[in-house]
C-alpha positions as CSV (number, residue, x, y, z in Angstrom):
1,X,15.0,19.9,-14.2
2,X,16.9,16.7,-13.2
3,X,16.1,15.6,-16.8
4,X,17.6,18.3,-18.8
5,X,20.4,18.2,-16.4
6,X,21.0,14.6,-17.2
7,X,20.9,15.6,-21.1
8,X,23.3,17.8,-20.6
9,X,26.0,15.6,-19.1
10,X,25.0,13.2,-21.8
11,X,24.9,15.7,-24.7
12,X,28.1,14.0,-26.6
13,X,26.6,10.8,-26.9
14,X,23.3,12.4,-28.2
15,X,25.1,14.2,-30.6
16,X,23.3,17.3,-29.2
17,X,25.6,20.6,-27.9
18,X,25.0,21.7,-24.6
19,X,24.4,25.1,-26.3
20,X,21.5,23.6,-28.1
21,X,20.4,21.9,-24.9
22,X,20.6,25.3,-23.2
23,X,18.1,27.3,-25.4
24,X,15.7,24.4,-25.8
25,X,15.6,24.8,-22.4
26,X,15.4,28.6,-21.9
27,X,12.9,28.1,-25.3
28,X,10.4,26.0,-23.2
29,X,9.9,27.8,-20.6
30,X,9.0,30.8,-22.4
31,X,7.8,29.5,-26.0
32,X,3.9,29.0,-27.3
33,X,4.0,25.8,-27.8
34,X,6.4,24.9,-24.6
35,X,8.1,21.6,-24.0
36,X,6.7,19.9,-26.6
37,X,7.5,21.9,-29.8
38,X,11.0,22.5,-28.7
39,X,12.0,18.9,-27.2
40,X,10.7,16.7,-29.9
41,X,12.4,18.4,-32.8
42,X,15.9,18.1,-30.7
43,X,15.2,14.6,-30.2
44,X,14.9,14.2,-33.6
45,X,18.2,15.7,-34.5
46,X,20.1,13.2,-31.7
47,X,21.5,9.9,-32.2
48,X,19.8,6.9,-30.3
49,X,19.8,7.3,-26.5
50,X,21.9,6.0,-24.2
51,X,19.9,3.6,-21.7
52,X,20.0,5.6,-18.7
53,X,18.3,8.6,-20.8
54,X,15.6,6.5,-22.1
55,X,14.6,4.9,-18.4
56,X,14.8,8.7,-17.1
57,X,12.4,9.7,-19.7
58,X,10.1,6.8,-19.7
59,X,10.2,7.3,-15.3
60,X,8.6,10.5,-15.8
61,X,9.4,12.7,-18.8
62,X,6.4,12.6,-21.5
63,X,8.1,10.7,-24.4
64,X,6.4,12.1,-27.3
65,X,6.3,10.5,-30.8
66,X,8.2,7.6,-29.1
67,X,5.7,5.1,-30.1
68,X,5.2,2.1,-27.8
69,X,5.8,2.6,-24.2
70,X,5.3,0.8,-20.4
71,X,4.7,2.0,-17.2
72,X,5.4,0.2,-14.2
73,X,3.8,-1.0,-10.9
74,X,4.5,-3.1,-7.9
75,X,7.8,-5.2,-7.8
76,X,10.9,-2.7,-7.4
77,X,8.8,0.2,-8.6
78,X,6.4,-0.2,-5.4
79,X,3.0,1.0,-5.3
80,X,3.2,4.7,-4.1
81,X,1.1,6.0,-7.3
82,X,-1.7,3.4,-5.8
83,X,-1.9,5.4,-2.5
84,X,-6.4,5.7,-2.2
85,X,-7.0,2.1,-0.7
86,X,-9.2,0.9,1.5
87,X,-9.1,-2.6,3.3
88,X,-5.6,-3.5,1.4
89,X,-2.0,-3.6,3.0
90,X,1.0,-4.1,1.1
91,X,2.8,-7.3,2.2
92,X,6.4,-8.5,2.6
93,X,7.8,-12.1,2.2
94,X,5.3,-13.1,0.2
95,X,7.1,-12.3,-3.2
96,X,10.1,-10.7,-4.2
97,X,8.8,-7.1,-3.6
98,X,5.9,-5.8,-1.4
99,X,2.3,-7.0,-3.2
100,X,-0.7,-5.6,-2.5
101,X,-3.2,-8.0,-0.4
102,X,-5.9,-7.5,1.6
103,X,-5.0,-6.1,5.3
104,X,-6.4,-8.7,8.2
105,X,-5.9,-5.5,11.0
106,X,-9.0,-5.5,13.0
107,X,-9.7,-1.8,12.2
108,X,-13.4,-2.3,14.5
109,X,-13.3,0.6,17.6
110,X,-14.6,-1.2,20.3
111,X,-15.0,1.4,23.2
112,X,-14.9,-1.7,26.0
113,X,-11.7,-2.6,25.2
114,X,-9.6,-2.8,28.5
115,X,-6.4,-4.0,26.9
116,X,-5.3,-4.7,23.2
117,X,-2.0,-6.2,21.9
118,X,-1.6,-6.2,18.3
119,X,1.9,-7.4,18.5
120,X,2.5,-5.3,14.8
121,X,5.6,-3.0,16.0
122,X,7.7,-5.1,14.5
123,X,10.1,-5.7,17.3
124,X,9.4,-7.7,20.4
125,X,10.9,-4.6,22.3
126,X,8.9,-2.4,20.9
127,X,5.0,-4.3,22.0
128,X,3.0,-1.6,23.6
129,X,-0.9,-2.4,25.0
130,X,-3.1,0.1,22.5
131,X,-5.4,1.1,25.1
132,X,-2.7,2.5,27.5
133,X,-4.4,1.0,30.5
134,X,-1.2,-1.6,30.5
135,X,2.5,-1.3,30.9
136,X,4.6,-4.3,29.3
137,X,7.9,-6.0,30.2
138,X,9.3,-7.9,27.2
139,X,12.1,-10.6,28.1
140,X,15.4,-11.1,25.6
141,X,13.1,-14.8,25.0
142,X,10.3,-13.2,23.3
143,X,10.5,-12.1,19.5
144,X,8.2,-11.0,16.7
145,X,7.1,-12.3,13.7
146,X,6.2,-11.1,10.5
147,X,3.0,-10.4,8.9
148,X,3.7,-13.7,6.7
149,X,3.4,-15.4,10.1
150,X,0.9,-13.4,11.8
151,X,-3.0,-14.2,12.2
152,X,-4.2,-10.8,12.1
153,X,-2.3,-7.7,11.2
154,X,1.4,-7.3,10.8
155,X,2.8,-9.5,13.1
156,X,2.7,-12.0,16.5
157,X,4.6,-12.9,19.8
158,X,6.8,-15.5,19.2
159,X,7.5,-17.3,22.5
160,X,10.5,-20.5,23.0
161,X,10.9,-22.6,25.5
162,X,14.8,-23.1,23.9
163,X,15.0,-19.4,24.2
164,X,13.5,-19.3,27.8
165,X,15.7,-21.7,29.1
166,X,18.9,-19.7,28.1
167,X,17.3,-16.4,29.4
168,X,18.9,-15.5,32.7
169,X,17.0,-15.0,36.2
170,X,12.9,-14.5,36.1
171,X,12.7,-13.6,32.8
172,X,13.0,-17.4,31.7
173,X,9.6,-17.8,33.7
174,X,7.7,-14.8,32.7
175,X,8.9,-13.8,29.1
176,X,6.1,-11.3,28.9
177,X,4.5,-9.6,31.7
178,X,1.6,-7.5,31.6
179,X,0.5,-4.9,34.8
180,X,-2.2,-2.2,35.1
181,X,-0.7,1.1,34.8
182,X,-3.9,3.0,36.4
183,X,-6.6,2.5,38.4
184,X,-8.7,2.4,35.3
185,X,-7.8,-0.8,34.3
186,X,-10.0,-3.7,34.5
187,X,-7.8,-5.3,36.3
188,X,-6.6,-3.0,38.5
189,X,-6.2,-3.7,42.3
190,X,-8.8,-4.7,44.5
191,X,-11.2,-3.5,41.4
192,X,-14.6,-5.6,41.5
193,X,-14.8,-6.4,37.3
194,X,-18.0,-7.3,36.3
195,X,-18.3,-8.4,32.8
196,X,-15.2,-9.6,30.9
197,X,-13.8,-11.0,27.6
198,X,-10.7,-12.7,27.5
199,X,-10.0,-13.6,23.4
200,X,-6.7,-14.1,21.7
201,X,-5.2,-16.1,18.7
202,X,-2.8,-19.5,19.6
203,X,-0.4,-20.9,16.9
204,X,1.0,-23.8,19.4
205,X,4.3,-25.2,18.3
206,X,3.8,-28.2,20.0
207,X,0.8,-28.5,22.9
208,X,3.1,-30.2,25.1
209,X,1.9,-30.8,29.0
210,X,2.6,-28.0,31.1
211,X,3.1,-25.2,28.2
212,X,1.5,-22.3,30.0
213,X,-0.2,-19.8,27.5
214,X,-1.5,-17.3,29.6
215,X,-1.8,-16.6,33.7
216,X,-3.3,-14.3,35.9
217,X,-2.1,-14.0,39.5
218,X,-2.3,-11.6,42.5
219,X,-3.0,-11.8,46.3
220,X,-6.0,-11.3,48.0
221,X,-6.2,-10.6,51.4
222,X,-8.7,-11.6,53.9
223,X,-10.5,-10.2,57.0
224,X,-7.6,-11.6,59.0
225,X,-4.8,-9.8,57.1
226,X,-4.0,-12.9,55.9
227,X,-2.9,-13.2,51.8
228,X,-4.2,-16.2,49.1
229,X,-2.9,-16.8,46.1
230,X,-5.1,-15.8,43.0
231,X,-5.5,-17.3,39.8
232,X,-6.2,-17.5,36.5
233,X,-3.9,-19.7,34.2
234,X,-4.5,-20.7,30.5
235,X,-2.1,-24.4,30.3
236,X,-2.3,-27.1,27.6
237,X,-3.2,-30.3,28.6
238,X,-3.3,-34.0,26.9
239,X,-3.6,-31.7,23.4
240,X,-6.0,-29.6,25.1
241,X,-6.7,-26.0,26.7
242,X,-7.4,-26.0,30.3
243,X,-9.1,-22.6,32.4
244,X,-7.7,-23.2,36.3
245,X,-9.4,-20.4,38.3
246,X,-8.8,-19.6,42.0
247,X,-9.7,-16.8,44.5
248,X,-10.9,-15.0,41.8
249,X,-14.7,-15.3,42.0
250,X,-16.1,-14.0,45.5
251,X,-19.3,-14.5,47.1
252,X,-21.7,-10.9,46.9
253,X,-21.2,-8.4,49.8
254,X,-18.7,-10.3,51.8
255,X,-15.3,-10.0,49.2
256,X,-12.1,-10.0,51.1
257,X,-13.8,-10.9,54.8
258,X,-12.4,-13.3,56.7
259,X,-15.7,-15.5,56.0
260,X,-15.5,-14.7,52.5
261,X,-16.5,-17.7,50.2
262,X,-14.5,-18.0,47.0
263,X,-14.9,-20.2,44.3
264,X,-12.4,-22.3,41.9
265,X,-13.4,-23.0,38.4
266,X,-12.2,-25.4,35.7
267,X,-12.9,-25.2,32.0
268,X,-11.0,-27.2,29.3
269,X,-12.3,-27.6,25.6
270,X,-13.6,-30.7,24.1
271,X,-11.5,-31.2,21.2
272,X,-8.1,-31.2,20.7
273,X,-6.0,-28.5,19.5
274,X,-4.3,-28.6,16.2
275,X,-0.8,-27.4,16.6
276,X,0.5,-25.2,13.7
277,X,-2.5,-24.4,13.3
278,X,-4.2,-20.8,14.1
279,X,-7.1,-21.4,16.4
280,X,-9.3,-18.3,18.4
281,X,-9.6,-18.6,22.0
282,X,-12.5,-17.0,24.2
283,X,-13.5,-16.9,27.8
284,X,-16.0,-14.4,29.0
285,X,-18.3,-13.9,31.4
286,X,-21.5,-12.4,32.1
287,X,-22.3,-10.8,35.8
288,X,-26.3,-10.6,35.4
289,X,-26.6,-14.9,35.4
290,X,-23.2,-16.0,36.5
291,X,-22.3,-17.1,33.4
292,X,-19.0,-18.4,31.9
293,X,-17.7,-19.8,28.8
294,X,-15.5,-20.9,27.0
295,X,-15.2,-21.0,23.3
296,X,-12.6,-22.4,20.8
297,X,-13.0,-20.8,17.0
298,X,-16.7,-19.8,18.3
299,X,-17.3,-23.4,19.0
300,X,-18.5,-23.4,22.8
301,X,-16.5,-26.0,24.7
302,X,-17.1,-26.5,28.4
303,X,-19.8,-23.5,30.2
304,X,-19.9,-23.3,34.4
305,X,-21.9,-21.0,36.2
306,X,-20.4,-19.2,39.2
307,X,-23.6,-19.1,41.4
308,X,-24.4,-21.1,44.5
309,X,-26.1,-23.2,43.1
310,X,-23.8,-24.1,40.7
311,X,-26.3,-23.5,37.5
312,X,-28.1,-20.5,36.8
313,X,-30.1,-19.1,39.3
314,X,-29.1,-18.2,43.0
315,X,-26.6,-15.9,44.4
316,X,-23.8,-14.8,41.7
317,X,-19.9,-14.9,43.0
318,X,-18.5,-11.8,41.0
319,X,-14.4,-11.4,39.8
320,X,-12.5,-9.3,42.2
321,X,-8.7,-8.7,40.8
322,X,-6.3,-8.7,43.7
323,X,-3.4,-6.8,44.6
324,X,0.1,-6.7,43.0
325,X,-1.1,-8.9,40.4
326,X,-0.1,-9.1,36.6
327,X,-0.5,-11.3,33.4
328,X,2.5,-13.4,32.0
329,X,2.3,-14.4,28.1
330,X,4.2,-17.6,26.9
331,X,5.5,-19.4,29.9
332,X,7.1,-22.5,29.4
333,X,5.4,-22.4,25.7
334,X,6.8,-22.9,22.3
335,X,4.6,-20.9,19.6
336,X,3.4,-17.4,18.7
337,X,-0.4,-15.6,20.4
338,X,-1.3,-12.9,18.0
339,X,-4.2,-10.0,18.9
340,X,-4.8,-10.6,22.7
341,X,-7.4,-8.3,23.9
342,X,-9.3,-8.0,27.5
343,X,-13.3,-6.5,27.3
344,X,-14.9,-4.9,29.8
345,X,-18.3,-7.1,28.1
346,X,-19.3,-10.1,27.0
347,X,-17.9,-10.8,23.8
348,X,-21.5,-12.1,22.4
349,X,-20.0,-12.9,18.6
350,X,-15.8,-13.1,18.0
351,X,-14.7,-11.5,15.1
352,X,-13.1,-14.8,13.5
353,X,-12.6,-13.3,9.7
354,X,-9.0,-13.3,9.2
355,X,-10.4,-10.7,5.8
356,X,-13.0,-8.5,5.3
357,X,-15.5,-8.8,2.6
358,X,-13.3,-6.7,0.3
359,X,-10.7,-3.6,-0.4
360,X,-10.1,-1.8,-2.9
361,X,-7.1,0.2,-4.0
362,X,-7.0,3.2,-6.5
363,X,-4.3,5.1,-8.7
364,X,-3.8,8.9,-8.6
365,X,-4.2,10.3,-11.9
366,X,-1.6,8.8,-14.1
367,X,0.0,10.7,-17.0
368,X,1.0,9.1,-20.6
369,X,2.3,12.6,-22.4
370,X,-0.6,13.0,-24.9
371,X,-3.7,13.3,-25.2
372,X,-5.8,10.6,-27.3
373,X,-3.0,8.3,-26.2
374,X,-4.2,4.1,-26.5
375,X,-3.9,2.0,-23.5
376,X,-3.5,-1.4,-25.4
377,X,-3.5,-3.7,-22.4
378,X,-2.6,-4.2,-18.9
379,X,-0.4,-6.5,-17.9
380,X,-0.6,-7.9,-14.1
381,X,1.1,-10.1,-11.9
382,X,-0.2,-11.8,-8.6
383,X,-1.8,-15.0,-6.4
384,X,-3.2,-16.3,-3.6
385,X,-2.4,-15.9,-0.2
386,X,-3.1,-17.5,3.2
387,X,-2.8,-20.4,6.0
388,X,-3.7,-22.8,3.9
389,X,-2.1,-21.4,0.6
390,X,0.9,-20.2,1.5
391,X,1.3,-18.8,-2.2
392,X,0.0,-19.7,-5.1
393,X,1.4,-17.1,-8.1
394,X,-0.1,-16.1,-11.2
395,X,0.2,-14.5,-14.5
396,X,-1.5,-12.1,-16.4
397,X,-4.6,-13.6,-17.2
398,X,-7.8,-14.4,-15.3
399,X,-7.7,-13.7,-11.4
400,X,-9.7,-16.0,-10.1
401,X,-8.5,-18.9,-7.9
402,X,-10.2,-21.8,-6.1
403,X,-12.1,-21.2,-3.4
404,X,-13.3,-17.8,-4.9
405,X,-10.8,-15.4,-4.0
406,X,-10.5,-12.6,-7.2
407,X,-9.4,-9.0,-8.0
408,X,-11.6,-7.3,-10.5
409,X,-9.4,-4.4,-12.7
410,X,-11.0,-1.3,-13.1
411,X,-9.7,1.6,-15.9
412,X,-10.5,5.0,-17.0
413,X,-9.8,7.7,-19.2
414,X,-9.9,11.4,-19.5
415,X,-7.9,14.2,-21.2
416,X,-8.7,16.5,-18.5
417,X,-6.6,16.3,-15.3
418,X,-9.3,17.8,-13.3
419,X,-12.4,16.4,-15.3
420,X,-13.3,13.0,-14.4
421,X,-17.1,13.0,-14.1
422,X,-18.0,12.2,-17.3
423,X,-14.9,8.9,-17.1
424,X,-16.9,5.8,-16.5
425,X,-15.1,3.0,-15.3
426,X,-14.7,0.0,-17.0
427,X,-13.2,-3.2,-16.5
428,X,-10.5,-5.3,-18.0
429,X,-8.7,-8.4,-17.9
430,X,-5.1,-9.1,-17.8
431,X,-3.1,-9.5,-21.1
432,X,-6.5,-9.0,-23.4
433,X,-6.1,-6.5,-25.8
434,X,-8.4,-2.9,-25.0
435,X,-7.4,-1.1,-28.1
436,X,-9.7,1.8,-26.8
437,X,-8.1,5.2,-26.6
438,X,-8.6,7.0,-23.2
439,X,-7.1,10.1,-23.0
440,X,-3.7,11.7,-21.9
441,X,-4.8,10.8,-18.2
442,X,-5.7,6.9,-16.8
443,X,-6.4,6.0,-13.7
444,X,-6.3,2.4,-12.6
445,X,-8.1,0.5,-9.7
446,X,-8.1,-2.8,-8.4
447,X,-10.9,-4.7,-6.1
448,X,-10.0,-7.8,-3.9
449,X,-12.5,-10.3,-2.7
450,X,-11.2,-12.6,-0.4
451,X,-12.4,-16.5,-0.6
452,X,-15.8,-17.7,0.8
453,X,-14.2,-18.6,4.3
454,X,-12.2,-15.0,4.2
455,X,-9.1,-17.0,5.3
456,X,-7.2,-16.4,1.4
457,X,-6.4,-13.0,-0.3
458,X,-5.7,-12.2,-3.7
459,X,-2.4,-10.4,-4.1
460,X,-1.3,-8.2,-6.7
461,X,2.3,-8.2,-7.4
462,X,2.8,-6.3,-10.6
463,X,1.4,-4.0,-13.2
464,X,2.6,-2.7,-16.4
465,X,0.6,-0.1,-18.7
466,X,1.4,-1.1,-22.5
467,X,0.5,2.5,-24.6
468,X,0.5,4.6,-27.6
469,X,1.4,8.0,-27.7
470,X,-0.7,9.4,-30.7
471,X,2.2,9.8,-33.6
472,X,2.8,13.5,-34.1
473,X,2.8,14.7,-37.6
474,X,5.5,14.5,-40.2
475,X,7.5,17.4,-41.3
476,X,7.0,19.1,-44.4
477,X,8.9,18.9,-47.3
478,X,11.0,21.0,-50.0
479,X,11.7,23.7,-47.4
480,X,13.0,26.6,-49.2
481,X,14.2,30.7,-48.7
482,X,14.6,33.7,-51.0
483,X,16.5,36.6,-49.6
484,X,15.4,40.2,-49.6
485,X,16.6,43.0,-47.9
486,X,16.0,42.2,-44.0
487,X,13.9,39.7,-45.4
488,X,13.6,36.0,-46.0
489,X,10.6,34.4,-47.3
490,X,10.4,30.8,-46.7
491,X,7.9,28.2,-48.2
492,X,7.3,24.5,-48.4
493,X,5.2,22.1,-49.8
494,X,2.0,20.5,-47.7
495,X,2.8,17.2,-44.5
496,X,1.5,14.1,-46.3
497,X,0.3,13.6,-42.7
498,X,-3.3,14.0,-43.0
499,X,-3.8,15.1,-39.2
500,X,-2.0,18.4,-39.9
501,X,-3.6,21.5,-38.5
502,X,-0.8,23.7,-38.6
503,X,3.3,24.6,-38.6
504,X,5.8,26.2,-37.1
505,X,8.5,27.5,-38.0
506,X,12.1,28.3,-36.4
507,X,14.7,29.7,-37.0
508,X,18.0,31.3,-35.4
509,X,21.9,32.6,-36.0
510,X,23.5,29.1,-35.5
511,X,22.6,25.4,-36.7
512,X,20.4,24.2,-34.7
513,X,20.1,26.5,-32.5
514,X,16.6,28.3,-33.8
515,X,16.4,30.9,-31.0
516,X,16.4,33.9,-33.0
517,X,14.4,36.9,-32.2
518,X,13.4,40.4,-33.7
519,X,11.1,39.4,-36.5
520,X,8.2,41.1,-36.6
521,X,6.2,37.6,-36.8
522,X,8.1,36.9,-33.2
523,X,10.7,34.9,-31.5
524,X,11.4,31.6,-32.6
525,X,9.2,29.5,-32.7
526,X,6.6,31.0,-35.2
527,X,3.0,29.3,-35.3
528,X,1.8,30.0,-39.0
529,X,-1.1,28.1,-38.4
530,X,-1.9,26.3,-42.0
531,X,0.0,28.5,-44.5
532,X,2.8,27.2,-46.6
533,X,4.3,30.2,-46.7
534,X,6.4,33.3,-44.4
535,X,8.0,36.2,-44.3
536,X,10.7,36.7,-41.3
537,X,11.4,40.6,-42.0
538,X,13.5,42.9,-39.6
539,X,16.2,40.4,-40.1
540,X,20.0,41.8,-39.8
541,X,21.5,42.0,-43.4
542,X,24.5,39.7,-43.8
543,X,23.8,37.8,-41.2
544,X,23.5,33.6,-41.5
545,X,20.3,32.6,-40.2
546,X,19.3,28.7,-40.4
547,X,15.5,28.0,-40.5
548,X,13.3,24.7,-40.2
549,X,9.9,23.8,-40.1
550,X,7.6,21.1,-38.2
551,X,4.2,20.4,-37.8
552,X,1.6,20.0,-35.4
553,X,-1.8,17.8,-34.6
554,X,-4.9,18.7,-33.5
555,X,-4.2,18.6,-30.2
556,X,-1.1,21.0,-30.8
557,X,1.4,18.1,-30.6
558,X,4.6,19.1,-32.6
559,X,6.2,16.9,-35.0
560,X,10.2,16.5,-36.0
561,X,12.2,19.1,-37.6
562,X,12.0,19.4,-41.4
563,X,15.2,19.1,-43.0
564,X,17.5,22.6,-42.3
565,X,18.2,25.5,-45.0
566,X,20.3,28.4,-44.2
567,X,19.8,32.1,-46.1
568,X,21.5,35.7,-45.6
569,X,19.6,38.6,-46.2
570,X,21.0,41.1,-47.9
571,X,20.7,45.1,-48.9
572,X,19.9,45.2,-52.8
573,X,20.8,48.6,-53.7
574,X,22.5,51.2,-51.9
């Protein structure tokens, strides 16, 4: 309805009344032949279109006749039609517009999670702990970052030192504090923890001395009342990661006693961290032998048993959390920590893929106003994203790029909107000619593979349907009328147009206007089927009535007007 109300206001530059608008429309809701038999005659009869008409018709009015058309996807037209996906995301500030790419969210549902910070809200303020076993405390220092930026997912804690330092009171030392909101929690008070994972992903700005990534601390009280300090801090150190536990590791049946024996730990990694760089970070521990490890990128790094005996084998000291502890995130560090996650397990394999194997996204069912219409090509747009390929854009052409990340285009056909069994899928490539017709209905899909170290997607930033709406038949010619009394008989000559199966024929009290009604062959508009001949009869004598023909495919598909004649019938003899 928006369309026809658009004609109207732009009926004087179409050369079309508003009267004539008016019954077209009345005359397609009602008519045989609908939409199609009424608007594609008026369009004939109008001059060119202005440019705001044509854009509304070719956004999603069926253009008949019109020859040549596009359809649009991605870029400012978005990609709502392409709404069955799996695996994909659409990505900003990669392009101009959102592309399609494949998504790096960790969609796994691990059941031992104890905490989980996916840092995608979008706003620092906003960073929530998805298990609900945390509450947060977010500091003015702390800010997000986009999914450009981020490791995993659609964005990561940005910490700054600069920032800290001109963030007033406590918050300057603890930018991001993390405490148990129920005794659920893993680290809850006084809880005895058993096995744990502790994995997250480090972008360091810098790794200067001192930059503290991550702490644990609480007190733990003795026998005697009496409180010590426990810890677990994550700190850089001469370009590496150092573990400093304390207090935190007790000695079986004797936890919290005044002859309790605790143990301190220390675990650092090997090799030196790469700043600006993303790099995975895991400690876990195992409470049957004791053990616990550290792992950089699933590299293990240093290993330390927490048994009396030092290796494995002899009595196990198991965690304890203490009381009125909490985490802090970022302390005195310059970088962002994406996807930090707590496991009541060991972590026996990190999931390190920054992509999965592949996605996939699908159109709905997409409509090009005719059946038989010819999908001639596909034009696409995209590249390759990712840490080490920022972006690399492409053409229409061959979607491959180095290292082996691809899409692979998918198309189908049918003229049925509901009947797509018998629609095999086929593939295409970019810009090649298909010159296959399809059907009035297409739908479109799109795989992405990402390359052999799953660290690049493919993106897809643009696509553009060139078709062909079949032609609809020409008029016929020589129209002509011979008056009798409440009678005219029109004829014509035969369409040159060899894919005529039939006509119809209109006619009404004013030019143009061919609304008329009271013959007994019917309202206006009259299918004859393949006769080159009619007789309107209960006509009102002396009365001007203006008739025109068109014809129609196949498929029904009407043609343009013929040109108009007008005739009066008249009484004979008295």
């Amino acid at each position: 309805m928006k369309f026809w109300a658009h004609l109207r206001r732009k009926a004087p530059q179409t050369g079309l009344s508003a009267t004539m608008i008016t019954a077209a429309l009345r005359t397609a809701a009602h008519g045989k032949h609908g939409f199609a038999a009424v608007i594609i005659p008026l369009l004939s009869l109008a001059r060119p279109l202005p440019p705001l008409l044509v854009t509304s018709l070719a956004a999603g009015i069926p253009a008949f006749g019109l020859g040549e058309d596009v359809l649009k996807f991605g870029g400012e037209a978005g990609w709502k039609q392409f709404g069955l996906r799996d695996g994909l995301a659409e990505l900003e500030n990669v392009r101009p517009g959102k592309v399609l790419a494949l998504s790096s969210v960790d969609k796994t549902r691990d059941a031992s999670l104890d905490m989980s910070l996916s840092f995608d809200e979008g706003d620092a303020e906003m960073f929530i702990d998805n298990t609900g076993n945390y509450t947060l405390s977010v500091s003015e220092a702390v800010h997000a970052a986009g999914t450009a930026w981020a490791r995993l997912g659609a964005g990561a804690a940005v910490f700054s030192k600069m920032l800290s330092a001109t963030t007033p009171g406590a918050a300057a030392e603890a930018p991001l504090v993390i405490t148990a909101r129920r005794g659920g929690a893993l680290f809850s008070a006084g809880r005895s923890i058993g096995d744990f994972s502790i994995e997250f992903w480090l972008y360091p700005g810098g790794m200067e001395n001192g930059e503290e990534v991550l702490g644990w601390t609480a007190a733990v009280k003795n026998g005697a009342g009496v409180y010590k300090n426990q810890s677990l801090i994550c700190t850089v150190s001469k370009n590496r990661i150092e573990w400093s536990i304390k207090n935190f590791f007790f000695a079986p049946k004797t936890e919290r006693s005044i002859s309790a024996e605790s143990m301190d730990l220390s675990l650092a990694s090997s090799a030196p961290i790469v700043p600006k760089l993303w790099s995975h970070h895991l400690l876990r521990f195992d409470g049957e032998t004791g053990l616990l490890e550290y792992l950089v990128n699933g590299v293990l790094e240093d290993i330390a048993y927490t048994t009396s005996s030092g290796v494995e084998g002899g009595d196990i000291f198991m965690p304890v959390a203490g009381e009125r502890g909490g985490f802090t995130l970022g302390k005195r560090f310059n970088g962002m920590i994406d996807n930090f996650r707590i496991h009541k397990r060991f972590v026996e394999q990190a999931a390190l893929r920054r992509y999965s194997q592949s996605g996939r996204a699908q159109s709905v069912p997409i409509d090009l106003g005719a059946q038989n219409s010819a999908v001639l090509r596909v034009d696409a747009k995209g590249g390759a994203y990712g840490e080490n390929r920022r972006n690399k854009s492409g053409d229409t052409g061959s979607f491959d790029f180095p290292g082996g990340a691809q899409i692979q285009f998918f198309i189908r056909g049918s003229d049925s909107l509901y009947s797509w069994d018998n629609a095999a899928w086929r593939t295409f490539t970019p810009g090649k000619p298909l010159n296959t017709v399809l059907g009035r209905y297409i739908e479109l899909a799109a795989q992405f593979y990402p390359d052999g170290d799953f660290e690049t997607t493919p993106y897809l930033e643009e696509l553009n349907v060139v078709f062909a709406r079949k032609s609809a038949p020409e008029p016929p010619p020589y129209l002509r009328a011979a008056v009798k009394d409440g009678c005219v008989e029109l004829s014509w000559r035969p369409s040159k147009d060899d894919s005529v199966a039939g006509y119809i024929v209109y006619y009404g009290t004013a030019s143009g206007d061919y609304f008329g009604e009271g013959s007994s062959s019917g309202p206006s508009p009259v299918d004859v089927g393949k006769r080159l001949s009619v007789s309107l009869d209960n006509l009102v004598n002396g009365v001007l009535y203006y008739f025109s023909v068109s014809s129609y495919d196949d498929l029904g598909q009407p043609g343009d007007y013929s040109r108009e004649i007008s005739a009066r019938p008249l009484r004979i003899s008295e």
